[in-house]
VOGU-3710 file (C-alpha; in Angstrom, 3 decimals, decimal comma):
1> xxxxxxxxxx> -51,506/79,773/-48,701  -55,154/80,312/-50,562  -56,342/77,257/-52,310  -58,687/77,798/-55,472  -61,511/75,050/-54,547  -63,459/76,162/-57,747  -62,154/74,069/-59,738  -63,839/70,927/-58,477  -65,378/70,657/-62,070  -66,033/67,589/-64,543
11> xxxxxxxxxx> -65,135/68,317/-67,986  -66,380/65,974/-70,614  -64,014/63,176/-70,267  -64,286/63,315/-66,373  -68,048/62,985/-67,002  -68,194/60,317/-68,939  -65,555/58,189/-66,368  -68,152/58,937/-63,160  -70,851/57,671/-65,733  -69,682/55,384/-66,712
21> xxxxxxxxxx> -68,210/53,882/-63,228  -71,790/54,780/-61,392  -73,007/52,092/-64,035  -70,894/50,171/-63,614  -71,997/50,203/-59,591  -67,590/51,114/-58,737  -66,840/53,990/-56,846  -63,310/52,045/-56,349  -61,306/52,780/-59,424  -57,834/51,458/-61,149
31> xxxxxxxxxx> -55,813/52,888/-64,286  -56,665/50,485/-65,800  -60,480/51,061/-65,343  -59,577/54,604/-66,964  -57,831/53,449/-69,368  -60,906/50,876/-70,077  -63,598/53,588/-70,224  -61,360/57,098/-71,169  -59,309/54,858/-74,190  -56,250/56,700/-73,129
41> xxxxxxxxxx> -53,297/55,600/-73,109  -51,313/54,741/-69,803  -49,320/57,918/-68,930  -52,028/60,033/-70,666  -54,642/57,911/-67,689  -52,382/58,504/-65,313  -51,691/62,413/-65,539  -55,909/62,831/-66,155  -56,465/60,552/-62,809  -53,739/62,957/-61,130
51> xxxxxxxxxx> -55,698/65,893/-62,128  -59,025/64,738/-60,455  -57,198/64,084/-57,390  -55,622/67,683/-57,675  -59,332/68,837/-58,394  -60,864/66,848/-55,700  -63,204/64,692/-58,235  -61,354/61,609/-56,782  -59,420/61,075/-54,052  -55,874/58,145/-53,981
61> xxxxxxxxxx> -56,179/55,365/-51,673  -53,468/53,790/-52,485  -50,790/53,886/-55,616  -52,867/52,590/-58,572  -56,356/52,841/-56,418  -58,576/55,339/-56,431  -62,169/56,655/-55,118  -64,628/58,946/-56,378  -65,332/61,872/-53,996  -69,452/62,584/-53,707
71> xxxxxxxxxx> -70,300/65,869/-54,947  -72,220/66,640/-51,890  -69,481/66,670/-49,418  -68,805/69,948/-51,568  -64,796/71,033/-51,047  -63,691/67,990/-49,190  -61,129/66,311/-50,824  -59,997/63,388/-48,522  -62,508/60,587/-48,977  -62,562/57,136/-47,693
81> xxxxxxxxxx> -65,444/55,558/-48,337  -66,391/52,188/-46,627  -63,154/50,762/-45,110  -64,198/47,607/-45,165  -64,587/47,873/-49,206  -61,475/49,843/-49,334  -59,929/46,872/-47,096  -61,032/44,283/-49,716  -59,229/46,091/-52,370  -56,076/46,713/-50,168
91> xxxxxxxxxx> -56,065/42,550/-49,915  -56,554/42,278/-53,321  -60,317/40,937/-53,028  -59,782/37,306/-53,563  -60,238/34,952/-50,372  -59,607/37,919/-47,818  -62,494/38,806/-45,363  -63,293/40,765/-42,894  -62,713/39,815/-39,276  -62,362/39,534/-35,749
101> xxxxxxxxxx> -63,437/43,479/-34,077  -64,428/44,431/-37,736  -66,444/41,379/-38,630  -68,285/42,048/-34,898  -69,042/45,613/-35,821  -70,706/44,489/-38,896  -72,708/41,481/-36,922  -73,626/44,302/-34,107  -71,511/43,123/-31,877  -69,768/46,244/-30,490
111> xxxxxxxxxx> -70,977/49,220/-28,921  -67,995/51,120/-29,430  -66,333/52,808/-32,239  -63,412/50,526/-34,165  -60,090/51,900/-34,477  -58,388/49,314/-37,061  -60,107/47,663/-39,694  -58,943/43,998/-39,558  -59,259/41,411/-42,439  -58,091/37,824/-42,895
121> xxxxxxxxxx> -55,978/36,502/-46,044  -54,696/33,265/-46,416  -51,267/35,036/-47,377  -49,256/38,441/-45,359  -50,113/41,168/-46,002  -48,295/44,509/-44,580  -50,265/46,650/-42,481  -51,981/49,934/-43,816  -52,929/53,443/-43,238  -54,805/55,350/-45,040
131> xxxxxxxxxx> -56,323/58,558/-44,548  -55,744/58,335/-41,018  -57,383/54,680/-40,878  -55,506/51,510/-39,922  -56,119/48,466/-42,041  -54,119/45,229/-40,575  -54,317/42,048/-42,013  -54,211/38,621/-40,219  -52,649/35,744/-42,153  -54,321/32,192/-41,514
141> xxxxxxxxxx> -54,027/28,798/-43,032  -55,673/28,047/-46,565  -57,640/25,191/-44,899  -59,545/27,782/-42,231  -60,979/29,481/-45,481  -64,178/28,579/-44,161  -67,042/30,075/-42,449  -67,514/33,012/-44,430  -70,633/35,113/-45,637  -71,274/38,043/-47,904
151> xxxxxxxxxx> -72,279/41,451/-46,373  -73,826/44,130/-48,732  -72,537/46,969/-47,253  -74,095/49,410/-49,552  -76,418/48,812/-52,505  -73,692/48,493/-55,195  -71,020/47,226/-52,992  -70,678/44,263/-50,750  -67,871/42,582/-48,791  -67,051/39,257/-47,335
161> xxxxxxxxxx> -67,133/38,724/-43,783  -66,649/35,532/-41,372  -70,200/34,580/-40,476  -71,194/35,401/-36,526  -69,900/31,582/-35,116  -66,820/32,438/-36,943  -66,262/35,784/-35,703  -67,075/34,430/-32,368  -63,949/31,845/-32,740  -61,262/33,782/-34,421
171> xxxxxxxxxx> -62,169/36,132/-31,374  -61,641/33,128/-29,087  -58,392/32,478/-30,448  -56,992/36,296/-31,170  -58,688/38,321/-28,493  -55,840/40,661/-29,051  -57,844/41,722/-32,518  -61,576/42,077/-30,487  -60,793/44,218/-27,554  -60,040/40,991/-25,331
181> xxxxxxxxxx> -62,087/37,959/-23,985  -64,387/40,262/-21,964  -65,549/42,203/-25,649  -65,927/38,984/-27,371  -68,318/37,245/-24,567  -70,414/40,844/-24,619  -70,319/40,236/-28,272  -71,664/36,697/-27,776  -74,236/38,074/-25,445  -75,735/40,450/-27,754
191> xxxxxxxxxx> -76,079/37,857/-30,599  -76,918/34,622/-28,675  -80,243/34,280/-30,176  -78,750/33,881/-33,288  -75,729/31,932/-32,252  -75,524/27,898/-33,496  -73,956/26,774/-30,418  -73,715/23,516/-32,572  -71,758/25,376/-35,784  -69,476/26,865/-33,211
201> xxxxxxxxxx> -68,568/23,712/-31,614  -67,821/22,212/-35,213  -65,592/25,615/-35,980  -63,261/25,661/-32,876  -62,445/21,627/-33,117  -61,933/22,430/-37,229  -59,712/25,409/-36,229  -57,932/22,774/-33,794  -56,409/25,269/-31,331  -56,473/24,365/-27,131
211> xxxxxxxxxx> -57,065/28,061/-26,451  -60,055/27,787/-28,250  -61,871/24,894/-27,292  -61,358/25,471/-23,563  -62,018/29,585/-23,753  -65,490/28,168/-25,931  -66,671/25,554/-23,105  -65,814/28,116/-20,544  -68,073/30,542/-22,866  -70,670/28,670/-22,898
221> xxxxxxxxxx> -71,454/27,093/-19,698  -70,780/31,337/-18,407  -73,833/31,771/-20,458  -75,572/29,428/-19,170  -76,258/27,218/-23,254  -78,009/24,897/-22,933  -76,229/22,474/-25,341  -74,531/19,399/-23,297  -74,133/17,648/-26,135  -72,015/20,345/-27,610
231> xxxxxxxxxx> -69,951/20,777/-24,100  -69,117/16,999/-24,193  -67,862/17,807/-27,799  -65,503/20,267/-26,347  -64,450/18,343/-23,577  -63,120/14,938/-25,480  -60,457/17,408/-27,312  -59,262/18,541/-24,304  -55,457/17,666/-23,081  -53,646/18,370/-19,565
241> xxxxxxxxxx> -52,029/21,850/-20,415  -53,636/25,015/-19,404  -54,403/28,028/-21,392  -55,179/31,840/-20,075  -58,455/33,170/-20,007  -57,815/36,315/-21,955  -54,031/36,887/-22,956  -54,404/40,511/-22,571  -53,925/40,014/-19,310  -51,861/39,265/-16,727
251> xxxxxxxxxx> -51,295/35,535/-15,960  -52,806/35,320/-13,033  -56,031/34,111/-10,948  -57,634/30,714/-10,071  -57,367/27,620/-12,123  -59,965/25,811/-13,254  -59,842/22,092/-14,324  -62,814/21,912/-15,693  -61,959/23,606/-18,961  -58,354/23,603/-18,369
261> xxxxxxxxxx> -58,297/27,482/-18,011  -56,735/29,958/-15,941  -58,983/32,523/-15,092  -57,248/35,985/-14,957  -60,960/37,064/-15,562  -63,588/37,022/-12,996  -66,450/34,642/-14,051  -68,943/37,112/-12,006  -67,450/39,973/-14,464  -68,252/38,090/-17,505
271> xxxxxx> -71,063/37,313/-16,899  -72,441/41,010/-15,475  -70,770/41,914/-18,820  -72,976/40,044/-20,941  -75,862/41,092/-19,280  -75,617/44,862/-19,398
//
């Protein structure tokens, strides 16, 4: 059936709101922001937002949360935006931050595309899509709210993110969320210059998980770090039970005392991986 795209249009009220919310630096509206700015009253600010999402001046996100739609992507009327400032708002801002594959993307960390926008909340939050993009959120403890930065991500908007040490652990400990133990170590390797080996030893034994330490040392001594201060750290905290490389895989392969590891990853194929 024949759509009418002409009437992607601002009237005077509809001006004044984009104003208004430009100034404001918010492309990421509420009803209540219309409500703010328009002086209308709530069903009257809900039936003007519907019609800019019928007219393609804003497109939903979510009931209650809106985005503005550039004029230059001209009849397009599904719009996005950043997901990682769309995945803030989904968690309610707050404590939340982006993490694990999505926290390596914005460190440079990947080389591939990300499927699923991931963010961390100390409470659960139900999993997401919208506009054909995944958001999943990954509950932790209110005492690992720690090890987090601020990342502009564009000159109005900015996010928080776990800092690279702490992307590098909660990789370590969900590889499930980073593509496995093989994309985190690439990760590593692409950032090592910039990597505290010192900060990260201090984040895994704060984080207090086996997996973690022992994947670290392992991690470390692959890439050849030359911090034995920092590997003695490691190895007072560890215990007798053994933990698998990378849980994406089979359990299988060698084990390794050392770090208390079983490798169902090929050191050699770590290591070529970090160097290509």
């Amino acid at each position: 059936m024949y759509q009418d795209h002409s009437l992607k249009t601002l009237g005077p009220q509809a001006a004044r709101l984009v104003i208004e919310l430009h100034e404001r630096g918010k492309t990421l509206f509420s009803h209540a922001d219309v409500e703010e700015i328009t002086a209308l009253q709530a069903k009257s600010a809900r039936n003007f937002v519907a019609s800019l999402v019928q007219r393609g001046v804003a497109s939903r996100l979510k009931p209650g949360l809106f985005i503005l739609v550039p004029f230059e992507l001209g009849r397009e009327r599904d719009y996005l935006g950043s997901p990682y400032v769309v995945a803030r708002e989904l968690a309610g801002g707050g404590e939340s931050f982006v993490s694990h594959a999505s926290a390596m993307d914005l460190h440079r960390m990947v080389t591939q595309p990300q499927l699923v926008v991931y963010s961390t909340a100390p409470r659960a939050i139900r999993a997401r899509v919208v506009l054909g993009t995944r958001f999943r959120f990954v509950r932790c403890k209110p005492e690992h709210l720690f090890g987090v930065t601020e990342h502009w991500i564009t000159k109005t908007e900015k996010v928080r993110v776990s800092d690279l040490e702490r992307t590098i652990v909660d990789g370590l400990k969900q590889p499930e969320y980073c593509g496995g133990f093989t994309e985190v170590a690439k990760g590593f390797g692409m950032r090592r210059d910039d990597i505290d080996s010192g900060k990260l030893v201090d984040y895994a034994l704060r984080i207090g998980v086996g997996a973690v330490i022992r994947r670290l040392g392992f991690l470390l001594e692959t890439l050849a770090v030359d911090t034995p201060r920092d590997l003695d750290r490691l190895q007072e905290h560890l215990t007798t039970t053994y933990a698998i490389l990378d849980p994406l895989l089979p359990d299988e392969g060698k084990y390794m005392a050392r770090w208390r590891l079983r490798l169902n990853v090929d050191p050699d194929e770590v290591a070529s991986v970090i160097r290509t």
